[in-house]
C-alpha positions, -999 to +999 in steps of 0.1 A: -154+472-641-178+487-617-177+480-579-206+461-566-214+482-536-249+471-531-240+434-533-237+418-498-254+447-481-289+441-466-311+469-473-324+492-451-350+472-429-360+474-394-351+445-374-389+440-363-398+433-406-369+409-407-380+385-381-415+386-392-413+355-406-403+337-378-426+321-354-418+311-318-420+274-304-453+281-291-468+293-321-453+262-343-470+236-317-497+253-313-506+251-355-495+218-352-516+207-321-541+191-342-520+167-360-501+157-324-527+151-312-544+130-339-511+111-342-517+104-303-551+092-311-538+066-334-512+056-311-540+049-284-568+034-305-534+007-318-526+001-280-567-003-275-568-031-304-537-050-294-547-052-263-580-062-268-572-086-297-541-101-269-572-110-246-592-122-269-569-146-290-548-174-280-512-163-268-495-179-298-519-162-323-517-127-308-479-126-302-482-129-343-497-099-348-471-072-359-498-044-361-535-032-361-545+000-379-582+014-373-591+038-402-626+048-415-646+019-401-618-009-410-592-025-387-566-038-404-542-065-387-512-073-397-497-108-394-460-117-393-463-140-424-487-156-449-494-187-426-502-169-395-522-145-417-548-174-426-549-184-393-554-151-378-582-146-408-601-174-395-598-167-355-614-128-363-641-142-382-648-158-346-646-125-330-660-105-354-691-098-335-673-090-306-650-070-326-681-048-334-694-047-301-662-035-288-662-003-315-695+000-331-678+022-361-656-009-372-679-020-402-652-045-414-623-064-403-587-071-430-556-092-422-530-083-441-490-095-436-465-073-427-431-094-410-420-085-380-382-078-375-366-092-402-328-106-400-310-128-379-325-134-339 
């Protein structure tokens, strides 16, 4: 059987063409700058909206609320369960104006149910 000389051996390469397809820390967060800083765009228009909707809605209602998304001219708001869904349906129609007034882009406004932390308390 013939030896395998060539089997485990790297050929010839400099060492400057092997790491050529490595990229440094920098480089990596820099390409992926825009999607950081996106994700920390959500993360501050979410703080914005539960914040506004905590001022704006009774304390009971708004401790409900287990999340608000803003995308493409809808906030969605996310209530704990079914029943605090309808209610929370009915208080935004209320606001809904105001809503509007606080971001012009927001052209509607969905409640949709999402529970909270779910086992025992």
């Amino acid at each position: 059987m013939p030896k395998m000389t060539h089997r485990h051996k790297r050929k010839n390469q400099s060492s400057a063409a092997s790491h050529s397809g490595t990229r440094s820390i920098r480089d990596l967060l820099t390409r992926s700058a825009p999607i950081l800083s996106r994700i920390g765009d959500q993360s501050a228009r979410q703080a914005f909206w539960r914040s506004w909707l905590a001022a704006h809605l009774p304390g009971e209602l708004a401790a409900r609320i287990t999340g608000v998304v803003e995308r493409e001219g809808a906030l969605t708001v996310f209530a704990e369960s079914a029943a605090w869904s309808a209610r929370l349906r009915y208080a935004l129609q209320d606001l809904e104006r105001e809503v509007r007034a606080a971001d012009s882009n927001i052209k509607r406004v969905t409640i949709k149910v999402l529970p909270g932390n779910i086992g025992p308390s």
